[in-house]
C-alpha positions, 0 to 999 in steps of 0.5 A: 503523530499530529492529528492534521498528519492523521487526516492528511494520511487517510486522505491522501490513502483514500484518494490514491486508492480510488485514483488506482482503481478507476485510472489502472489496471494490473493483469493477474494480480491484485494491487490494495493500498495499505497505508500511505505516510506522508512527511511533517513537511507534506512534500514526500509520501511514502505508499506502502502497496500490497501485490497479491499474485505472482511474483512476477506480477509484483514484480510488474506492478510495482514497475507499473506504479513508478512509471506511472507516478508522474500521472498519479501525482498529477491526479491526486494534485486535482483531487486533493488541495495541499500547499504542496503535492507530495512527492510519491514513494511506492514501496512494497508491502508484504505485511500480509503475506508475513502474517498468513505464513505467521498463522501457518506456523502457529495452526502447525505447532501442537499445544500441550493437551493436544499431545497427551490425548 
């Protein structure tokens, strides 16, 4: 990937992020931006959120975010200086919660010595 691609990519995630947190609010669950992919073109974006409560929450929150693009776009329009404002694409991550059950599993198998003793 291009390093200006790089930099665009955090850029747009740091920004995004502080917009998240400063202009929304999500009840009972915790909303993290992990990581934001922007196209070769900078017209689409693609926001890879992370939701932490219930499902129901995600659900939600999700919902909240789409409903919300318009504005979102419109802020980070003001904060961030591109030729074009990318168009933004949220899409759920549970990246995490796939790695915590990964981990369970892993703590659960027994290793060899542990079974002789």
């Amino acid at each position: 990937m291009k390093h200006r691609l790089l930099r665009v990519n955090e850029l747009l995630k740091r920004e995004l992020s502080t917009i998240l947190t400063r202009e929304m609010h999500f009840d009972g669950v915790l909303v993290t931006l992990n990581q934001v992919d922007v196209t070769p073109d900078l017209k689409h974006a693609h926001a890879y959120v992370s939701v932490l409560g219930a499902k129901e929450g995600q659900t939600a929150a999700m919902a909240k975010l789409e409903e919300n693009r318009v504005v979102l776009q419109t802020a980070l329009a003001k904060s961030v200086v591109l030729k074009y404002t990318p168009h933004l694409v949220f899409h759920l991550d549970d990246s995490i919660e796939r790695g915590a059950r990964v981990f369970e599993i892993l703590q659960q198998i027994e290793t060899p010595a542990e079974k002789t003793e």
